[in-house]
Backbone as CSV, one residue per row, in Angstrom:
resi,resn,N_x,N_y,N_z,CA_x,CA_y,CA_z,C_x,C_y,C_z
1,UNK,-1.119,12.465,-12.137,-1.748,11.175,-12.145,-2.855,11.120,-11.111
2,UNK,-3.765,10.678,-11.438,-5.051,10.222,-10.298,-4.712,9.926,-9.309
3,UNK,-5.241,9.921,-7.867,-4.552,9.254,-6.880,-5.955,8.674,-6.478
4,UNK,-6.248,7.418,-5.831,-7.600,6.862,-5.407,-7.125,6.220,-4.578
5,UNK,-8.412,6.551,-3.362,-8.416,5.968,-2.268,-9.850,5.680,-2.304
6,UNK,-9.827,4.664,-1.514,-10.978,3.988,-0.819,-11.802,3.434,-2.464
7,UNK,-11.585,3.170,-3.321,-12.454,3.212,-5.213,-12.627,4.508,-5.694
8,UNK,-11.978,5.823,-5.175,-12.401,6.967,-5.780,-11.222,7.862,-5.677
9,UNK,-11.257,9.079,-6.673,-10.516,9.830,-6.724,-10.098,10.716,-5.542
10,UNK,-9.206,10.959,-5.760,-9.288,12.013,-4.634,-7.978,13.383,-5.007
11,UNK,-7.700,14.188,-4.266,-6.894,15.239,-4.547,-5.476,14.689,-3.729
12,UNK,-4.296,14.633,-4.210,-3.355,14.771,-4.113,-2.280,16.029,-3.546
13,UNK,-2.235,16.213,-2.553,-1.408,17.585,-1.924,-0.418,17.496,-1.880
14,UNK,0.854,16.424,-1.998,1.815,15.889,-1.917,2.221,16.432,-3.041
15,UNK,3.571,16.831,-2.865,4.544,17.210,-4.043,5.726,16.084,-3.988
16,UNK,6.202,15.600,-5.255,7.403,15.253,-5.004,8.612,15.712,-5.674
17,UNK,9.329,15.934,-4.956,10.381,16.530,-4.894,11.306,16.402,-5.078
18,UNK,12.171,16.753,-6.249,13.206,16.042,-6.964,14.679,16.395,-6.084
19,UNK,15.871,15.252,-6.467,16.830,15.364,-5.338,17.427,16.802,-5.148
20,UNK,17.122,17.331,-6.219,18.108,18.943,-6.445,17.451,20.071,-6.182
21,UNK,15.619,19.696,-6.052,15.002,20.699,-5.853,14.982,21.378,-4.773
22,UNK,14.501,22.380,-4.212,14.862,23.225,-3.147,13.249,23.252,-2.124
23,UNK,13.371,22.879,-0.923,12.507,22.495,-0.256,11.248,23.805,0.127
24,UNK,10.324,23.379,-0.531,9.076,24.214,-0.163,8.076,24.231,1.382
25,UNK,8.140,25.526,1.917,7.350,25.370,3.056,5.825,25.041,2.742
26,UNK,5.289,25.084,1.762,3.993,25.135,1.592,3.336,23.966,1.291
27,UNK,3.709,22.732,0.950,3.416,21.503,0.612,3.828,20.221,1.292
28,UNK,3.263,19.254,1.623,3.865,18.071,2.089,4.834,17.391,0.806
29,UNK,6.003,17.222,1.514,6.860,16.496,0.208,7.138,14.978,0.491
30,UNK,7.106,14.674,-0.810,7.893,13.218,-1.375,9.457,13.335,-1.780
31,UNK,10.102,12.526,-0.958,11.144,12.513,-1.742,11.858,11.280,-1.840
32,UNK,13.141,10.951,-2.777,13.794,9.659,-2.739,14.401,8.654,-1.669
33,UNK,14.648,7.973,-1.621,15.240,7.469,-0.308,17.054,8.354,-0.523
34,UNK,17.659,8.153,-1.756,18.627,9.037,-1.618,18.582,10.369,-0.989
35,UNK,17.579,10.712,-1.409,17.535,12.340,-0.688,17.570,12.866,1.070
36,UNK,16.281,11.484,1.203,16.375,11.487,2.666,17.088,10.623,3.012
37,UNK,18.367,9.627,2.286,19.875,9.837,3.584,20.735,11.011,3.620
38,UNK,20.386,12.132,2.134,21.768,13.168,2.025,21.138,14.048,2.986
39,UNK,19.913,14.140,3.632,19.505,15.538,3.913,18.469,15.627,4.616
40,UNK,18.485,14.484,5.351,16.851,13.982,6.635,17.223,15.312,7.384
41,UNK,18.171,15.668,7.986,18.112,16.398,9.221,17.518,18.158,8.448
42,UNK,17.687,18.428,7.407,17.398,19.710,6.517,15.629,19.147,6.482
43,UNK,15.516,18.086,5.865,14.064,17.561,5.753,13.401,17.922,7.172
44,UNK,13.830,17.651,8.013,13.203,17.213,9.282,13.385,18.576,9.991
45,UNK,14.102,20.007,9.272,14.412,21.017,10.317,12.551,21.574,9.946
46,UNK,12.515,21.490,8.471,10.870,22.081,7.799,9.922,21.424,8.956
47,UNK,9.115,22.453,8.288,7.787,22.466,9.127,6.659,20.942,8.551
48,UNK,7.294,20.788,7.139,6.736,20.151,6.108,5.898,18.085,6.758
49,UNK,5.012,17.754,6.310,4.796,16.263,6.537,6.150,15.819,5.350
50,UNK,6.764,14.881,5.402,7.217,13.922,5.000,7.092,12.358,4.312
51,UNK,7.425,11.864,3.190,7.365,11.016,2.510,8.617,10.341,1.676
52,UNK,8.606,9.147,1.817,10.155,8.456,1.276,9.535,7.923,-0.077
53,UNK,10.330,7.847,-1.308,9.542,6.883,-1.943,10.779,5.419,-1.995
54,UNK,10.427,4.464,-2.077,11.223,3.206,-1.923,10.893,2.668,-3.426
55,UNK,12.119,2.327,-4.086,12.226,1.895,-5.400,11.418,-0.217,-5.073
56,UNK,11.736,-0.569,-6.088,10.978,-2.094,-5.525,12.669,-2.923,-4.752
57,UNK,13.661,-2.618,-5.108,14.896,-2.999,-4.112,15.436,-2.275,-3.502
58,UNK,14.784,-1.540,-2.630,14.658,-1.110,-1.351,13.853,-1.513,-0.217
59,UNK,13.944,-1.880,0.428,13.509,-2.606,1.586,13.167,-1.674,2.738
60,UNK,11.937,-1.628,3.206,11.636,-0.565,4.343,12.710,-0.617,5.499
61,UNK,13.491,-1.173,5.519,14.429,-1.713,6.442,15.248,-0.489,6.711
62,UNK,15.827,0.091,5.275,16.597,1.266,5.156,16.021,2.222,5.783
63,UNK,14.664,2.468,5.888,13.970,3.746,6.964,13.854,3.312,7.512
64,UNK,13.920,1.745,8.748,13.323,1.726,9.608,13.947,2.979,11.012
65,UNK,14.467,3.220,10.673,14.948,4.257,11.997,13.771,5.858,11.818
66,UNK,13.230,6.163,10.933,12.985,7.185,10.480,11.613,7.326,9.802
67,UNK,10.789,5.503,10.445,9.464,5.908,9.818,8.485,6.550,10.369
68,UNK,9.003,6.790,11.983,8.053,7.406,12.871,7.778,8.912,12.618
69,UNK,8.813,9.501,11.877,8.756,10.781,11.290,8.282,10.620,9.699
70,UNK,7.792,10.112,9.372,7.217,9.972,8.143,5.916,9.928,8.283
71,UNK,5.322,10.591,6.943,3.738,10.169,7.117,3.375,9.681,5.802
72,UNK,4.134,9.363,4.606,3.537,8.566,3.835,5.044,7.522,3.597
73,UNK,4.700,6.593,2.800,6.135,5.963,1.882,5.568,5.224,0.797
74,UNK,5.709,5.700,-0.286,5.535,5.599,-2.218,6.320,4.240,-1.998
75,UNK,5.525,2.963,-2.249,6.321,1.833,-2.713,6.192,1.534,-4.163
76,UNK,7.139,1.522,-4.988,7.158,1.386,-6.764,7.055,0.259,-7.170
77,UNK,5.728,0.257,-8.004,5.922,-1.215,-8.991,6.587,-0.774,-10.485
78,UNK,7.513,-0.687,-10.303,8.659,-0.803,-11.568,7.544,-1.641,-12.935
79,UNK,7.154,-2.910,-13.024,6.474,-3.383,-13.654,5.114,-4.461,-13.227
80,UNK,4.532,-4.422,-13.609,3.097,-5.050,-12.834,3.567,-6.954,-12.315
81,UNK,4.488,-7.346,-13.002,4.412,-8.857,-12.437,5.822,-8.798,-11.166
82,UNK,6.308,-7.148,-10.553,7.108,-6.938,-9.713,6.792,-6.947,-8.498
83,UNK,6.278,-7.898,-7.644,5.646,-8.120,-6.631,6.560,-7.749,-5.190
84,UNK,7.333,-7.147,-5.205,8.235,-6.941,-4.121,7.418,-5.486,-2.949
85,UNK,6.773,-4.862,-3.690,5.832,-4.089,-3.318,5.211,-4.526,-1.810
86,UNK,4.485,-5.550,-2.478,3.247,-5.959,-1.404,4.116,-6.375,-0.089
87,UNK,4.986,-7.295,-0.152,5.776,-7.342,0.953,5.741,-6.362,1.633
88,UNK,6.885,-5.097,1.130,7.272,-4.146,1.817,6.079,-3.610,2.528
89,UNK,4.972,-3.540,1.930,3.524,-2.771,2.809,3.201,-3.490,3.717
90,UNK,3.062,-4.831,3.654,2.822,-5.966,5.068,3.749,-5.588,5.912
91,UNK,5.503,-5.416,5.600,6.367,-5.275,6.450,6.276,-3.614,7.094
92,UNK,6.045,-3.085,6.281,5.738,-1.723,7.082,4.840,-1.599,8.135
93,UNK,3.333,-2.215,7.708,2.254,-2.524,8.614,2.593,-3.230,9.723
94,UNK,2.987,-4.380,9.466,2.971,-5.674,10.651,4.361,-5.783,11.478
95,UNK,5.052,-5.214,10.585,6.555,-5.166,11.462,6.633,-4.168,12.207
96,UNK,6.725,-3.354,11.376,7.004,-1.482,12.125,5.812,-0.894,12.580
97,UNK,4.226,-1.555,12.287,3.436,-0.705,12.852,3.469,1.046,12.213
98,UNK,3.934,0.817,11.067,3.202,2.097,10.274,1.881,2.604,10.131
99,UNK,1.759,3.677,10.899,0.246,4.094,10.190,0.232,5.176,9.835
100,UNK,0.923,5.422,8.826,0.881,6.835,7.861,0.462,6.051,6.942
101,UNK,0.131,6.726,5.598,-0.101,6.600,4.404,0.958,5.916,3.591
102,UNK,0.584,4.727,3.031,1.477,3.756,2.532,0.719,3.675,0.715
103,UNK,1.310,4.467,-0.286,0.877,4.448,-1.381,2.018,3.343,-2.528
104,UNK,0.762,3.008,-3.423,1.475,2.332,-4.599,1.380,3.572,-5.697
105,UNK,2.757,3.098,-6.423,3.040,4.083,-7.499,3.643,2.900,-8.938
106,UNK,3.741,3.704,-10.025,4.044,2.963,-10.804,3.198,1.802,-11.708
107,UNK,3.621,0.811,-12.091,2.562,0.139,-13.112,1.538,-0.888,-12.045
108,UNK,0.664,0.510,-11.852,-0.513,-0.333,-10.255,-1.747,-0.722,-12.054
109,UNK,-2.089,-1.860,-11.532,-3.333,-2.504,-12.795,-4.932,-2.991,-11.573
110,UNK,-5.524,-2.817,-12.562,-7.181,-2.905,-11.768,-6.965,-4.087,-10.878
111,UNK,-6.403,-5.258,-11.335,-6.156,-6.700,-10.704,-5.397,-6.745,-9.781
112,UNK,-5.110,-5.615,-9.231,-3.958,-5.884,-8.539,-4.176,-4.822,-6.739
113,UNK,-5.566,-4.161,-7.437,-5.641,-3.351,-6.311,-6.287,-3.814,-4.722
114,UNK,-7.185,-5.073,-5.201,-8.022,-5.393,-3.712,-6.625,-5.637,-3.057
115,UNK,-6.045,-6.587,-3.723,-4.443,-7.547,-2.902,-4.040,-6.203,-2.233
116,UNK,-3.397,-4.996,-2.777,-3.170,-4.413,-2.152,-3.606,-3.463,-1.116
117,UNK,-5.105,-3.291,-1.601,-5.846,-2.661,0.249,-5.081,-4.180,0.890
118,UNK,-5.327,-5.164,1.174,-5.296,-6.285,1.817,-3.984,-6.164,2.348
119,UNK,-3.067,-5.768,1.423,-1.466,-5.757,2.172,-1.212,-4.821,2.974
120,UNK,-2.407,-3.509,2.595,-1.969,-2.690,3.755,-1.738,-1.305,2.547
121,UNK,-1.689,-1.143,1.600,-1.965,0.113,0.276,-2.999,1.123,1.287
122,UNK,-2.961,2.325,1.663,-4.328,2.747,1.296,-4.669,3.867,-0.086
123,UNK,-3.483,4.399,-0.381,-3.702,4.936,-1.948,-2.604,4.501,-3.113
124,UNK,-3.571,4.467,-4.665,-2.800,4.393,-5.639,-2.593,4.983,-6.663
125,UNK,-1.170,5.351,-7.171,-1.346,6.615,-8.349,-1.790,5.533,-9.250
126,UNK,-2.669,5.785,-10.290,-2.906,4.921,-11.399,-2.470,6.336,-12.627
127,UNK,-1.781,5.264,-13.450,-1.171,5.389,-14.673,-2.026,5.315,-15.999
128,UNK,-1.735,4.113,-15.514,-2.698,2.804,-16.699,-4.244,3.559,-17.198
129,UNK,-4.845,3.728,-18.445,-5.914,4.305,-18.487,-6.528,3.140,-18.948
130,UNK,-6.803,1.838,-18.992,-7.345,1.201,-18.891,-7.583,0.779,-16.780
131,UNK,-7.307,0.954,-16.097,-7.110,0.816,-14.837,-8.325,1.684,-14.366
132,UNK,-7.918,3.127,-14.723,-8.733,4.183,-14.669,-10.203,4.027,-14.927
133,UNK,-10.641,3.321,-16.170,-11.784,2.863,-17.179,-12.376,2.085,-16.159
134,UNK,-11.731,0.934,-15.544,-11.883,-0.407,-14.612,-12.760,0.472,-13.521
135,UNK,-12.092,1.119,-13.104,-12.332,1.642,-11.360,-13.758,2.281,-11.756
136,UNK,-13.692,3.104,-12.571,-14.975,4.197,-13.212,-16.362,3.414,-13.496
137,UNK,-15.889,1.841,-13.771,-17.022,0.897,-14.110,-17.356,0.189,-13.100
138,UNK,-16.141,-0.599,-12.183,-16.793,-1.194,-10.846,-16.467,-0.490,-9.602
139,UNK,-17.747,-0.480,-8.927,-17.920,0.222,-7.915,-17.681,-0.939,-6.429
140,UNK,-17.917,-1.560,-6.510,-17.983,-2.681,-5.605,-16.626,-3.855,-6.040
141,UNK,-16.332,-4.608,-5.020,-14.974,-5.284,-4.765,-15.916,-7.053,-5.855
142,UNK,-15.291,-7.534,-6.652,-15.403,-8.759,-7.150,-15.421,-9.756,-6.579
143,UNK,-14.541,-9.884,-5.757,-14.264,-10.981,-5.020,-13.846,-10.746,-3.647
144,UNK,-14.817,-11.702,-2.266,-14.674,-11.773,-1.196,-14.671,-12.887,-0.329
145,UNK,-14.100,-13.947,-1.269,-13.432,-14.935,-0.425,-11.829,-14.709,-1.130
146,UNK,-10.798,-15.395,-0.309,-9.524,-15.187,-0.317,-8.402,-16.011,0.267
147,UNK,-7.689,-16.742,-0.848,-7.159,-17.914,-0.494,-5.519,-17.370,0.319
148,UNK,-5.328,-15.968,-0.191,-3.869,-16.065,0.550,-4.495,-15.076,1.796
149,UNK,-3.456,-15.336,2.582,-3.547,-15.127,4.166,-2.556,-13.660,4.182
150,UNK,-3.568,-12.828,4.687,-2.484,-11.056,5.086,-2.436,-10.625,6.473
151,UNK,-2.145,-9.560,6.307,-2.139,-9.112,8.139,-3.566,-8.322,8.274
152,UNK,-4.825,-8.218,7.140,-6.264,-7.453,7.053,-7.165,-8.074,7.711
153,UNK,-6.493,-9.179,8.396,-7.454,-9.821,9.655,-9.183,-10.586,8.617
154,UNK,-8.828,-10.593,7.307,-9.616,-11.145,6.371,-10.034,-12.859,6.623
155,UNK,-10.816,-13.386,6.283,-11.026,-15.104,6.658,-10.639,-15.553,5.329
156,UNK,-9.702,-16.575,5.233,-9.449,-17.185,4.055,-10.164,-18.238,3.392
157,UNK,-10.364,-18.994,2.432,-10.995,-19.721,2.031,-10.825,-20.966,2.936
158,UNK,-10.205,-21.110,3.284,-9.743,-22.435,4.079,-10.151,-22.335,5.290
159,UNK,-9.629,-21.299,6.374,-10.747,-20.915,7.455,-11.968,-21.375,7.375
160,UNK,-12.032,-20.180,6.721,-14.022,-20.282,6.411,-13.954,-21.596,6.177
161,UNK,-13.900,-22.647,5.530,-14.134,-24.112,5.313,-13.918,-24.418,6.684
162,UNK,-13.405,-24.546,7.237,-12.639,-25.390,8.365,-13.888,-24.635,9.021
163,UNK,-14.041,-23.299,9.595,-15.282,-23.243,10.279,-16.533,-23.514,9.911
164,UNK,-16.874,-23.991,8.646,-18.014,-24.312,8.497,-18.277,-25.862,9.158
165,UNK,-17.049,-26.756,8.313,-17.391,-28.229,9.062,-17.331,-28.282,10.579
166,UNK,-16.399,-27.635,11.245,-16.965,-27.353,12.895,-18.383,-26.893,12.793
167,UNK,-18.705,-26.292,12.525,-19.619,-25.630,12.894,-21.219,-27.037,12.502
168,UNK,-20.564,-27.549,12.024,-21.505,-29.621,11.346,-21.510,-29.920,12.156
169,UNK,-19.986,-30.202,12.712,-19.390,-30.698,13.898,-20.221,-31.243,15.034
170,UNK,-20.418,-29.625,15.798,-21.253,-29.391,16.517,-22.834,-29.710,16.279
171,UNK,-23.102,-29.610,15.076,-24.454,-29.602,14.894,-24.843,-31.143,15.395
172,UNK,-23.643,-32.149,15.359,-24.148,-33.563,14.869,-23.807,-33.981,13.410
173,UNK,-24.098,-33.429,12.344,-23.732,-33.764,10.893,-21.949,-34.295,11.327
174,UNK,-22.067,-35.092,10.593,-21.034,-36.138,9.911,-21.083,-36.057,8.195
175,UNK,-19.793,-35.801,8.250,-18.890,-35.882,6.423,-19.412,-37.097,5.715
176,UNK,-19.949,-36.733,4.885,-20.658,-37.910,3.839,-19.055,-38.856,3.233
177,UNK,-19.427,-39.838,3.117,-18.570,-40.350,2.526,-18.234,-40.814,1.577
């Protein structure tokens, strides 16, 4: 599957690694959160970077002991209106102060990708070949005002309002009535 960062493709080095498979020195691996409770300390003897993937009811909570040794964590959108995702990436970011690589996997859709740079995403496998089509056609972000509030230090629509009428405020202007 494609992996894109930043609006563009990019190469993928990450393997993931199924629970039974047998651990390769040569690749950074992905693996389940089952895997890394049966076998963190085998994970962690390799030389290898590390990656958890978290199903959408899994809660970063379960790694929090173990994200400092991680350098990515696969959060799954099971289905596109499964929003449990974006949480977990704010909570990784803003709680735990993650700064490894925090990817979306699963049914990621064109509409859905600014929100997630914003939550804190920086790559996504895309599936969807209409998604694919999307990205290939716009190059530039649609929209840059933003009514919900993240941890991307972004100005919301309401901000920005509120600083504009200060900013009257000061001038002297008074609210028409």
């Amino acid at each position: 599957m494609p992996l894109i960062k930043d609006g563009r493709q990019i190469a993928d080095n990450w393997i993931k690694l199924a629970d039974d498979a047998k651990i390769s020195d040569n690749f950074p691996v992905i693996v389940s959160l089952d895997r890394w409770n049966d076998d963190a300390e085998n994970l962690l003897k390799s030389a290898l970077e590390l990656g958890v993937i978290l199903e959408s009811n899994q809660s970063p909570e379960l790694i929090e002991n173990g994200l400092d040794k991680l350098s990515l964590v696969a959060l799954n959108f099971p289905a596109f209106g499964d929003g449990r995702a974006y949480s977990y990436a704010r909570i990784l970011r803003e709680r735990y102060g993650f700064k490894g690589e925090v990817r979306a996997i699963g049914d990621v859709l064109y509409d859905q990708i600014q929100l997630m740079h914003r939550c804190g995403f920086d790559t996504m496998e895309i599936e969807n070949p209409a998604t694919l089509r999307s990205l290939n056609r716009n190059k530039s972000a649609d929209v840059n005002v933003f009514y919900q509030p993240t941890g991307d230090g972004e100005a919301t629509a309401s901000s920005l309002r509120k600083r504009l009428l200060d900013s009257h405020k000061e001038l002297g202007y008074e609210k028409a009535s």
